[in-house]
C-alpha positions in Angstrom: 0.0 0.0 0.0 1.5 3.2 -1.3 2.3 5.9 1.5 2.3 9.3 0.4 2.5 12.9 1.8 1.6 16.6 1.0 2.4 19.5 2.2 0.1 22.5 1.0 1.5 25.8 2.2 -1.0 29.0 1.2 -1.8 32.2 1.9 -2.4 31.5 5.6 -1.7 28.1 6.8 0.4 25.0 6.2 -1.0 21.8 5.3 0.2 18.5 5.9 -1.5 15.3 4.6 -0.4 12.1 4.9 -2.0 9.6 2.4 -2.6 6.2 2.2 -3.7 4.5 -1.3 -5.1 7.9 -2.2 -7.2 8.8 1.2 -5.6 11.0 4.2 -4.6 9.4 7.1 -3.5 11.8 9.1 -3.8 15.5 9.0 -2.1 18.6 10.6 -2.8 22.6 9.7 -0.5 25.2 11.1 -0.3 29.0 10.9 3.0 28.7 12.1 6.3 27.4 10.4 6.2 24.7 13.6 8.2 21.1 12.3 8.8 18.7 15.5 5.0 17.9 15.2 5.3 17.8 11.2 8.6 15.6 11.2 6.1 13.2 13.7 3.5 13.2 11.3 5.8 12.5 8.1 7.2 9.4 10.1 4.5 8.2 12.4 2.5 6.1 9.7 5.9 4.0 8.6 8.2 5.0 5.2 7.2 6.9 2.9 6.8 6.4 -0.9 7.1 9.9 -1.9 6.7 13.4 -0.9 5.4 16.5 -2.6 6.0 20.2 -1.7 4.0 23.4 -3.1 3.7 26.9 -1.8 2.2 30.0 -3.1 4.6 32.0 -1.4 8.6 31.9 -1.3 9.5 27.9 -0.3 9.6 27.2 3.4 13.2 25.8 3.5 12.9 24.1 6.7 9.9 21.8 5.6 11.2 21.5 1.9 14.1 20.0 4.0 11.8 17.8 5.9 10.6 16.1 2.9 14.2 15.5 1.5 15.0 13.9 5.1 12.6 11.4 5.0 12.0 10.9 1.2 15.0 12.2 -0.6 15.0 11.7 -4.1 11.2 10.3 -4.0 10.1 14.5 -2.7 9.1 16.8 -5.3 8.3 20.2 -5.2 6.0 21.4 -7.6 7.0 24.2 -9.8 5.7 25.8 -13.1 8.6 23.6 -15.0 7.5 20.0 -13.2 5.9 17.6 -15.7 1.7 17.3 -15.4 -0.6 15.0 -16.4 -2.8 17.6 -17.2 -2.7 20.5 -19.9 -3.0 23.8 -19.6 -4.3 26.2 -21.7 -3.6 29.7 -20.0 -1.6 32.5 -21.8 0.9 32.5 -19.3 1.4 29.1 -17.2 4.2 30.5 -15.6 1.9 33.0 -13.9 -0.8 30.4 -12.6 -0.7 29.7 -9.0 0.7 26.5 -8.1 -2.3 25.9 -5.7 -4.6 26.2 -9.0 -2.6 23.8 -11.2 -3.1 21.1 -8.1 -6.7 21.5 -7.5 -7.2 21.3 -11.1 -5.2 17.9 -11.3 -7.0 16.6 -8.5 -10.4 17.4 -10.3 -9.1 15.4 -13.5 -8.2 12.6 -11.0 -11.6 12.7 -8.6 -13.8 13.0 -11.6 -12.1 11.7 -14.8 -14.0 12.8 -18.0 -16.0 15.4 -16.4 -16.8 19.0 -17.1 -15.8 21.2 -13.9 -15.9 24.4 -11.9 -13.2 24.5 -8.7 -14.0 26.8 -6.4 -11.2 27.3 -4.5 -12.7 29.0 -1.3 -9.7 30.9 1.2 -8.1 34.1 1.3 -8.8 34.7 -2.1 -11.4 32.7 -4.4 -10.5 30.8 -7.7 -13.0 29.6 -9.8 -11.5 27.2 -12.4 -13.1 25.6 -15.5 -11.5 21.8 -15.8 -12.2 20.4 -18.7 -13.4 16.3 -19.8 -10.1 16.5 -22.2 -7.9 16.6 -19.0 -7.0 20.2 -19.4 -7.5 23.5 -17.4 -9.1 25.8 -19.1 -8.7 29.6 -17.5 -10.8 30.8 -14.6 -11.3 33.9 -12.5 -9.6 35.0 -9.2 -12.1 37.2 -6.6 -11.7 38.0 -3.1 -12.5 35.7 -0.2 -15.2 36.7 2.3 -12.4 37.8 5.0 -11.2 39.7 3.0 -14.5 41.3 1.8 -15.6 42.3 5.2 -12.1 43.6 6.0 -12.2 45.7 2.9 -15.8 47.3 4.0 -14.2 48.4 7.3 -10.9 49.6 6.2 -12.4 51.5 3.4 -15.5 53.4 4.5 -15.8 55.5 7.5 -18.6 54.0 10.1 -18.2 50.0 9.2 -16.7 48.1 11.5 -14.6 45.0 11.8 -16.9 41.9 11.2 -15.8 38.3 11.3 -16.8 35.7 8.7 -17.9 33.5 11.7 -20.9 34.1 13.1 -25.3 34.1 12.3 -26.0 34.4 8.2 -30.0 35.2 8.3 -31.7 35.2 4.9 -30.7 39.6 5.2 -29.2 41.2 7.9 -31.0 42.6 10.6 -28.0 44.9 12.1 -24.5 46.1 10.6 -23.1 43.4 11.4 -24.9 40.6 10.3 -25.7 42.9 6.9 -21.8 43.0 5.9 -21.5 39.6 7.3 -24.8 38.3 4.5 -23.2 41.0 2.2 -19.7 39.0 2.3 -21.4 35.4 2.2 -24.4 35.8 0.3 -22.2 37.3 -3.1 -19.8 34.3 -2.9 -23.2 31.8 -3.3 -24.4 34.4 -5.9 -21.1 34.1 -8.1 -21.1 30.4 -7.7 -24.9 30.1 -9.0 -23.5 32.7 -12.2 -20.3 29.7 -12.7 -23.1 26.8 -11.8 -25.4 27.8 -14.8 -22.4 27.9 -17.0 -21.9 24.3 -16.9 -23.5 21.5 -19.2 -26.6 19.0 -17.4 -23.7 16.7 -16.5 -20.9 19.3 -15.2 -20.0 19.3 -11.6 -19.2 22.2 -9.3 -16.3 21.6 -6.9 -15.5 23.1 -3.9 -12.4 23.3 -2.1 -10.4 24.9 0.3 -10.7 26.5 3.6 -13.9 28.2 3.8 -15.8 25.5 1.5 -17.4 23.8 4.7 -18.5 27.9 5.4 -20.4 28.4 2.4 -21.8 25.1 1.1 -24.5 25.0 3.8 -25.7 28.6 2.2 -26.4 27.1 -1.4 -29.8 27.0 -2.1 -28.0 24.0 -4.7 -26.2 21.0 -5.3 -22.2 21.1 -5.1 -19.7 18.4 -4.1 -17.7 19.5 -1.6 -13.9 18.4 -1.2 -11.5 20.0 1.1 -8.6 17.4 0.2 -8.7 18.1 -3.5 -5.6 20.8 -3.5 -3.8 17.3 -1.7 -5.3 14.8 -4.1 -4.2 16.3 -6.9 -0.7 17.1 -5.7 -0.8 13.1 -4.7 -1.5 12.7 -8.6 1.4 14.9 -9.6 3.2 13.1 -7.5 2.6 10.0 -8.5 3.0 11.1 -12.2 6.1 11.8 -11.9 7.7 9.2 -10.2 6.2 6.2 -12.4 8.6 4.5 -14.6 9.5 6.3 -17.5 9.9 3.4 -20.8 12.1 3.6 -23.5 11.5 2.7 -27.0 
């Protein structure tokens, strides 16, 4: 059985995933750059097949490292030169956020042949068409309710600091709860605008950190995945370390 591991660092916090025959054993988020309980985590299941690293901000040396202790030649750290198995068709790959290309591999794993939108739901928002030819296909970047709310205070005069936790009524009764259904209630709106976008058969996706905030608000069908940033690294990962044949 093929042990894997994942580390996801974004905007805000570092995930690690361990994985066994493609399903998480073991799970550990971290706002801080912390590694005695990640070097535990990378060693407490037994050896490791293979590692995989990716950041959408400068590399964390000291976990990179981590994942060349344990693995060493079997870690990978996903850049915009590593080998895919997907295609992308976006004007400038080198550009697209690493956290983008894996959520759209892991779509083209999790649903093979299918017609997608990823909603990638954190600090920011992606939604990402994923095509049934294995290929991403563009998609739009928005901000993420935090960082709605925070914008309504630091840019008007009376508004105050509002957290994205908290009561979400069908309309706000007070200021608070008004910015707080303002914030919320435009991410469900912009997700029924991708929604009817997609053929009778076409799945929207959601993922990431404030998926399990919104879902409950859609008045609609989505499938929700917070592992699919990890599953789709896992299938980088995997890609790249199969056999390569000669003729």
């Amino acid at each position: 059985m093929a042990l894997y591991a994942s580390i996801d660092q974004g905007n805000t916090a570092t995930k690690l995933t361990v994985w066994r025959d493609g399903e998480p054993v073991a799970r550990l988020v971290s706002r801080t750059p912390g590694n005695v309980a990640m070097q535990h985590a990378l060693t407490a299941h037994g050896p490791l097949d293979g590692a995989i690293y990716c950041s959408v901000r400068p590399r964390n040396e000291v976990h990179w490292q981590m994942l060349r202790d344990v693995c060493g030649d079997s870690a990978l750290e996903l850049t915009h030169s590593t080998p895919l198995p997907i295609e992308l068709h976006y004007d400038t790959p080198h550009t697209l956020g690493l956290d983008r290309i894996a959520a759209a591999s892991g779509a083209v794993a999790v649903f093979p042949g299918r017609e997608c939108i990823v909603a990638d739901i954190g600090t920011a928002i992606t939604y990402d068409s994923v095509g049934p030819d294995a290929a991403f296909h563009g998609g739009n970047i928005a901000p993420g309710a935090g960082m709605r709310l925070r914008a309504m205070h630091a840019y008007t005069a009376a508004l105050p600091k509002v957290d994205v936790d908290g009561p979400v009524p069908p309309r706000g009764t007070d200021t608070v709860t008004a910015m707080r259904c303002g914030a919320l209630m435009g991410i469900v709106a912009e997700l029924a605008w991708y929604r009817d976008r997609l053929p009778d058969d076409g799945l929207l996706v959601l993922t990431g950190g404030r998926a399990a905030t919104i879902a409950p608000l859609l008045p609609f069908d989505a499938v929700v995945d917070t592992d699919l940033v990890g599953r789709g690294l896992i299938s980088i990962l995997q890609y790249n370390l199969q056999p390569t044949t000669t003729e």
